[in-house]
C-alpha positions as CSV (number, residue, x, y, z in Angstrom):
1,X,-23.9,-39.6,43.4
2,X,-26.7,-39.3,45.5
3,X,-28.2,-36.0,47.3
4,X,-26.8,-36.0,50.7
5,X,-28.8,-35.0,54.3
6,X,-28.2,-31.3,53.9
7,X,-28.3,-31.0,50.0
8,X,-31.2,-28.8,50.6
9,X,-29.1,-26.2,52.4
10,X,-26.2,-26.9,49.7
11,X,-28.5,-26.1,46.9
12,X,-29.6,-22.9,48.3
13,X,-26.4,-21.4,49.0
14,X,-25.5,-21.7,45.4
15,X,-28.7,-19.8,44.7
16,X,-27.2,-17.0,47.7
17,X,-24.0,-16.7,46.3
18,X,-25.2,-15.9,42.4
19,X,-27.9,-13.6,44.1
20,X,-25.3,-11.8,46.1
21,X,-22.9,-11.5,43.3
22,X,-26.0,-10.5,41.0
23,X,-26.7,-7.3,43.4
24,X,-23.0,-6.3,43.1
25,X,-22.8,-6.5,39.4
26,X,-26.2,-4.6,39.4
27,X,-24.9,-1.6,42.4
28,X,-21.7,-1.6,39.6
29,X,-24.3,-0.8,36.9
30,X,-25.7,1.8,38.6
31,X,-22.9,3.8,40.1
32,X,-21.6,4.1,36.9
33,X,-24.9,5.3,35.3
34,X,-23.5,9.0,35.0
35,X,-20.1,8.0,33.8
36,X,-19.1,9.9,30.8
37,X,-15.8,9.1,28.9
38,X,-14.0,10.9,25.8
39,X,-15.5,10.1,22.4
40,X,-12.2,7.8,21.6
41,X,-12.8,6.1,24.5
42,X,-15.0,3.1,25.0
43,X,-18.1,3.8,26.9
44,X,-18.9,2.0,29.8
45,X,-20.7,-0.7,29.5
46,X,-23.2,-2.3,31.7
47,X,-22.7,-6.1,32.9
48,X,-25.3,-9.0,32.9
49,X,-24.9,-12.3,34.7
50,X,-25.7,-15.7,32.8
51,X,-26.7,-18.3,35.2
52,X,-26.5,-21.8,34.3
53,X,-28.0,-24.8,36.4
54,X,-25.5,-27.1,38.0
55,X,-26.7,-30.5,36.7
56,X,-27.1,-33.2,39.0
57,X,-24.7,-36.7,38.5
58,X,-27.4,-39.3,37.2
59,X,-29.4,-36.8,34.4
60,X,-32.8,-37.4,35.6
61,X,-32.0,-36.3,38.9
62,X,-32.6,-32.9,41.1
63,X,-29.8,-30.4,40.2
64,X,-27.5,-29.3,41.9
65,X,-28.1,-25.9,42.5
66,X,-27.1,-22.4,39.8
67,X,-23.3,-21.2,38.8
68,X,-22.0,-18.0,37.0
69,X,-22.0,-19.2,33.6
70,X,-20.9,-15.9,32.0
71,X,-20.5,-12.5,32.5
72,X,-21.9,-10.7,29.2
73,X,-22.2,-6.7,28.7
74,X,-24.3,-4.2,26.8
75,X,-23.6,-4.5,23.0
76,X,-24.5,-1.8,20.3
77,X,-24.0,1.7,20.2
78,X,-23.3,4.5,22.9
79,X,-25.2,7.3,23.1
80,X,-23.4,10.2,21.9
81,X,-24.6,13.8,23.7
82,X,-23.2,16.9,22.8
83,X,-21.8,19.1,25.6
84,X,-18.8,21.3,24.1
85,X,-18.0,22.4,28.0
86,X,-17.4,18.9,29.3
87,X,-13.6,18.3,30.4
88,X,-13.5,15.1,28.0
89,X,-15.5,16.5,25.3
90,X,-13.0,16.5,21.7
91,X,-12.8,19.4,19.0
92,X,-16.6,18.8,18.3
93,X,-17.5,18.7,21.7
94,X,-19.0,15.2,22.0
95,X,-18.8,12.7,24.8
96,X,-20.0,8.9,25.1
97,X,-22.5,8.4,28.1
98,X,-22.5,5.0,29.7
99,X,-24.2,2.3,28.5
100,X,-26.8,1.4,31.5
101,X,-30.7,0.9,31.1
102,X,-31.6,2.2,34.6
103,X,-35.0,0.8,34.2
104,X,-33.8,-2.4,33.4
105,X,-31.0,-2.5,35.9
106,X,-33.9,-1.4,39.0
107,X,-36.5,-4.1,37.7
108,X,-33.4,-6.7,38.3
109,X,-32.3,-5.5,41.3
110,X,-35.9,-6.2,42.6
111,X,-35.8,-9.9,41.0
112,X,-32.1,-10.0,42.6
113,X,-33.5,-9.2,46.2
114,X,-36.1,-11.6,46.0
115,X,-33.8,-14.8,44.8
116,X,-31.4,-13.5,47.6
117,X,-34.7,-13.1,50.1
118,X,-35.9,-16.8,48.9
119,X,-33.4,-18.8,49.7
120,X,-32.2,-17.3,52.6
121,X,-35.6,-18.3,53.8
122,X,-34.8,-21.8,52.3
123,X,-31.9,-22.2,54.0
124,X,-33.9,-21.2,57.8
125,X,-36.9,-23.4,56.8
126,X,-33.8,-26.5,55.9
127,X,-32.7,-25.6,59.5
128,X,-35.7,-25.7,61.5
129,X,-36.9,-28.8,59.7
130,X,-33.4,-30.5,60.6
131,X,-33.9,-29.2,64.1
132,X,-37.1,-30.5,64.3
133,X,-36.1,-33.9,63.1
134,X,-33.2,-34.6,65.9
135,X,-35.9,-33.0,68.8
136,X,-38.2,-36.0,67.6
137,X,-34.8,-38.2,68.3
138,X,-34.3,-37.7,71.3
């Protein structure tokens, strides 16, 4: 299966949709930065996105454009903080903080943007060079 007339618009709305759905896991991540639970409970835990290319028909070929692939979160340890006067806190007054790298979560929220930013601006370019093409028709 070949690429098509507008493939070039088709692969970059794959890329819009992960990007958009990348920002939303990442504003999830971050609201919840401050979220506290009981020590029984299980912290909350921040999300990542696992892209995976959509691989084009014949294997040698351009792809296809990116999917969700899987959505993973934080492993290891919570961090554990003391604070006896904390509504959830238990008999030793400890609570679980969530599980969010806010450094981490900001750098990809910049790399987010820009995939979102770059192929919006693949999409116009896609447009104005098909717009150019049927002027040159007529």
């Amino acid at each position: 299966m070949g690429m098509g007339p507008f493939s070039t618009i088709d692969v970059s709305t794959t890329g819009i949709t992960f990007s958009r759905f990348w920002l939303d896991t990442l504003a999830h991540n971050m609201a919840n930065v401050n979220t506290v639970r009981s020590f029984d409970e299980e912290p909350f835990r921040a999300k990542f996105l696992r892209a995976e290319e959509t691989a084009s028909a014949d294997r040698g070929g351009p792809g296809r454009g990116v999917h969700l692939e899987e959505i993973v979160a934080t492993q290891g340890d919570p961090t554990v903080v003391f604070d006896p006067d904390h509504p959830l806190a238990n008999a030793q007054g400890l609570v679980k903080r969530a599980m969010v790298d806010m450094a981490g979560q900001m750098s990809d929220l910049i790399v987010a943007q820009r995939s979102y930013q770059m192929n919006i601006r693949v999409v116009q370019a896609a447009k104005e060079a098909y717009e150019a093409a049927l002027r040159v028709g007529r």
